[in-house]
C-alpha positions in Angstrom: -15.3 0.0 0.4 -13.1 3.2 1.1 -15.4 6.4 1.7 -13.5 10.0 2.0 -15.9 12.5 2.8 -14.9 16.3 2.9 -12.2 14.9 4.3 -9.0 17.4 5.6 -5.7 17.1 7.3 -3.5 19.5 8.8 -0.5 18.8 10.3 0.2 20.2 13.4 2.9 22.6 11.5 0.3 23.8 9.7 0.6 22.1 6.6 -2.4 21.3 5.0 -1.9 17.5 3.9 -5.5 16.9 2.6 -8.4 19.1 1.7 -12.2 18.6 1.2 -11.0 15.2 -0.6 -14.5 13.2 -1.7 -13.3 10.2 -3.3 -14.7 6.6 -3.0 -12.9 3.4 -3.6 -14.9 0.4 -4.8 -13.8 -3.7 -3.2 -11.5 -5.1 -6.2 -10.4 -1.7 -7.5 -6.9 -1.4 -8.3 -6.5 2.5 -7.9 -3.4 4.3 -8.6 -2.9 8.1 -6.4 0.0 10.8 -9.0 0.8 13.7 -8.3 4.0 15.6 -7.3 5.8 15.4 -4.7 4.3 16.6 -1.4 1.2 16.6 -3.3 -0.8 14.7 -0.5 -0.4 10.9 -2.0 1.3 9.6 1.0 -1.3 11.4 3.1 -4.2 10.6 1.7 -3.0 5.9 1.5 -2.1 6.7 5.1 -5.1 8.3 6.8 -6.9 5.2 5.6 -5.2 3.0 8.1 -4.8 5.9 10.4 -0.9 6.0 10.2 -2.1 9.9 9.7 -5.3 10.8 11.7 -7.5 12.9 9.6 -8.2 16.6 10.8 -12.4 17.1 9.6 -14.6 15.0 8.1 -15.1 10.9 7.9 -13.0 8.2 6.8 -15.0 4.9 6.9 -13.7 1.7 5.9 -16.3 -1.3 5.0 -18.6 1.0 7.0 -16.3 1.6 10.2 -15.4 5.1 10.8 -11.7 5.1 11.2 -10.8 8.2 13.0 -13.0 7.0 15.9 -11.0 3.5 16.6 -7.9 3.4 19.0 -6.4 0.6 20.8 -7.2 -3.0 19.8 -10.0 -1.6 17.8 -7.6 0.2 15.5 -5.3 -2.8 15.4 -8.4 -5.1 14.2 -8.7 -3.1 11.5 -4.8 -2.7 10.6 -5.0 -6.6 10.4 -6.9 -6.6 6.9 -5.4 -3.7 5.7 -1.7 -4.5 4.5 1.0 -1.8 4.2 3.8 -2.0 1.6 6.5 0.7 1.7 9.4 2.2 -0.5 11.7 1.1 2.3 11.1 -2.9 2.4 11.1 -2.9 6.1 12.3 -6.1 6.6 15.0 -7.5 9.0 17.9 -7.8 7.1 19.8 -10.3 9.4 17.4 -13.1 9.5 15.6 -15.2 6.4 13.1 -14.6 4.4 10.6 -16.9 5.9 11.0 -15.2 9.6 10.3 -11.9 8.3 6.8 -13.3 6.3 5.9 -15.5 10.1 6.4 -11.5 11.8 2.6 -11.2 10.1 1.3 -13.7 12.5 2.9 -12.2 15.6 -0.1 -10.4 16.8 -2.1 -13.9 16.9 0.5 -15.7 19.0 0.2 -15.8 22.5 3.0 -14.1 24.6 4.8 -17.1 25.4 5.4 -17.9 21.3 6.3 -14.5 20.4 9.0 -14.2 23.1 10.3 -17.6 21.9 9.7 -17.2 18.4 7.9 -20.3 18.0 5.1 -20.3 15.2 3.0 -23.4 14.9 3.3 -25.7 12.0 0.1 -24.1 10.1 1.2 -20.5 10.1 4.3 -21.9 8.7 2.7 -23.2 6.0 0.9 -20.1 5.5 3.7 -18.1 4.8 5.8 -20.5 2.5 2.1 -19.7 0.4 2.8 -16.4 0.8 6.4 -16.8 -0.5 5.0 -19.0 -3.8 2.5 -16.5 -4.5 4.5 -13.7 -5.3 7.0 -16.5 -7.0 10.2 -16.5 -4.3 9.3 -19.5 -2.5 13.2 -20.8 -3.6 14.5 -18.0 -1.3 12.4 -18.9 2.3 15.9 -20.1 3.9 17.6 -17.1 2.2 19.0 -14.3 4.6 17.1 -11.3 3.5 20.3 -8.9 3.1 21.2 -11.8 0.3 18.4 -10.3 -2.0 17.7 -7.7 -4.3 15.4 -4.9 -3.8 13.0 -6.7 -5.9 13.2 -9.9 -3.8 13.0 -7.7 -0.6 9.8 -5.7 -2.1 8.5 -9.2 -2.7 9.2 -10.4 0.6 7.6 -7.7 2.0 4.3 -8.6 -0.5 4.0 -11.8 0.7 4.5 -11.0 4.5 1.4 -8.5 3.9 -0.8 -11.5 2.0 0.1 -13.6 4.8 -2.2 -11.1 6.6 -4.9 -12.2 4.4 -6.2 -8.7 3.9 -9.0 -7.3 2.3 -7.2 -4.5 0.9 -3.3 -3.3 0.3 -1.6 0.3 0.3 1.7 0.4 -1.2 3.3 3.3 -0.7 5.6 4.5 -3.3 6.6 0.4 -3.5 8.7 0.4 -7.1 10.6 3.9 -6.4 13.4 2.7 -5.3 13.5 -0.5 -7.9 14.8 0.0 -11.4 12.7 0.5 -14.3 12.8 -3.8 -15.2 12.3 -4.9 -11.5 9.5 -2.5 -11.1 7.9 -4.3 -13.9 8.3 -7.3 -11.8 6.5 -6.2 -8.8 3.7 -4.2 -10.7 3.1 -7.8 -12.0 3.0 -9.3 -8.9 0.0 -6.1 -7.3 -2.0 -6.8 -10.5 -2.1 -10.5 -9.8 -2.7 -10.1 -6.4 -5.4 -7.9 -7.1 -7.3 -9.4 -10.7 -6.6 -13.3 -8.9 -7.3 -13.0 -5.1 -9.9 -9.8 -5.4 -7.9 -7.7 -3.2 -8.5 -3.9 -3.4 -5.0 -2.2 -4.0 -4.5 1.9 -3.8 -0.9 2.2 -4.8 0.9 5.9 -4.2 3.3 6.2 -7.2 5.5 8.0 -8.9 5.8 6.9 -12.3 2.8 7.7 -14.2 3.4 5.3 -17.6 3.7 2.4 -14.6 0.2 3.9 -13.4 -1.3 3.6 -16.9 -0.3 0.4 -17.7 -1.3 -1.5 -14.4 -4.0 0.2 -12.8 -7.9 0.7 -13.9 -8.3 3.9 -12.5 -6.0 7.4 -11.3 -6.4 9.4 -8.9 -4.4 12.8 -8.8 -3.7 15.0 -6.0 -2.5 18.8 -6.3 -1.8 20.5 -3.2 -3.8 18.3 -1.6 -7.1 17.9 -3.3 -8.2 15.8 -6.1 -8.1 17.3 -9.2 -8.7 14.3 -11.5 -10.3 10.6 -10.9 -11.3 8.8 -13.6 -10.1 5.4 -15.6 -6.6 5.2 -16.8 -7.8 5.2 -20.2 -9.0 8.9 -19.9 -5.5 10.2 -18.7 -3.5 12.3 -21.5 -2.1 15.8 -21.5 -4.3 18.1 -20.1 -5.0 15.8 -16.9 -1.2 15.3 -15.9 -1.4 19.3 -16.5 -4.0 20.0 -14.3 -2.1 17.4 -11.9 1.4 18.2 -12.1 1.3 21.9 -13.7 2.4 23.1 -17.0 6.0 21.5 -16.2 4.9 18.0 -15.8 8.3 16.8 -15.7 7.7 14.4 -13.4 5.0 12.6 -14.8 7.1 11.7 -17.5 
């Protein structure tokens, strides 16, 4: 479970990322965050795995307070909480199945990671991975040989080989076209409806919201101005989200 509590952030510019957000996020929810741009979505998926330390209030994860963790405490917790992002973040010059093993790095010890050597099990693990989000024909594939939608993938399955417990994507179909996104959307709701994983996904097309996720959560200027099931979203809530000009949403 994901507890905000009068939870704020301000940037040390001054800009107010978050403000007095309440919001709780149930184990198996798949949750989708709208809003405009520079609304506070990124913010608010990234001060959960303290990529963005939170300013006042508490941030608890399965009980833990977040913004009190640091060091190998902090990276205990990044363990079961996979990141996906717009970007891929893969290493283009090496294959697929080397970028999904980069999961395991942290449980090596030194003298595998400066080798590169991963043990036949972990191996294993991540050609799972690879079959679970339905590339496991492209392990041996050099990664700047795929699509954005393979790369997204790849990136998916690198995060399950985490085994986590819950997943942020980060604007993860934005740079995908409208088919491909599809794809991928497919691939979170599986993940989530099949393995139980909580998933709080930050995006920008709200029909893609609607149709995937059970519930929305929209950010204006920072603060949540609607939360409720998918079902209940129509005009008036993407115009108390995105203003009388709700362009983007559409």
């Amino acid at each position: 479970m994901i507890i905000f509590k009068d939870v704020t952030k301000v940037y040390p510019n001054g800009t107010v990322g978050l403000k007095d957000v309440n919001l709780t996020i149930e184990d198996g929810e798949f949750v989708a965050v709208i809003g405009l741009s520079g609304a506070g979505k990124s913010t608010l998926i990234r001060a959960i795995n303290k990529m963005h330390p939170i300013s006042t209030g508490t941030l608890t994860v399965d009980g833990t307070d977040v913004s009190k963790l640091t060091g190998k405490s902090l990276r205990k917790l990044r363990r079961k909480i996979g990141m996906i992002f717009q970007s891929f973040n893969l290493v283009t010059r090496t294959t697929v199945i080397r970028n999904v093993l980069t999961a395991f790095v942290p449980d090596l010890p030194l003298w595998r990671r400066v080798l590169g050597i991963f043990p036949k099990k972990m191996r294993l693990e991540a050609l799972e991975a690879l079959d679970k989000v339905g590339i496991l024909e492209k392990a041996y594939t050099r990664v700047d040989q795929l699509s954005g939608g393979q790369q997204q993938r790849v990136a998916l399955a690198r995060t399950l080989a985490q085994n986590p417990s819950i997943i942020l994507a980060d604007e993860p179909v934005a740079a995908l076209d409208p088919v491909t996104a599809k794809v991928v959307m497919d691939d979170f709701r599986n993940i989530n409806k099949n393995m139980g994983i909580t998933v709080l996904i930050n995006i920008h097309h709200v029909e893609l919201a609607l149709e995937y996720c059970d519930r929305v959560v929209g950010i204006r200027a920072g603060q949540v101005v609607f939360d409720g099931p998918s079902s209940a979203v129509d005009k008036t809530v993407l115009a108390s989200i995105y203003g009388e000009k709700n362009d983007e949403a559409i």
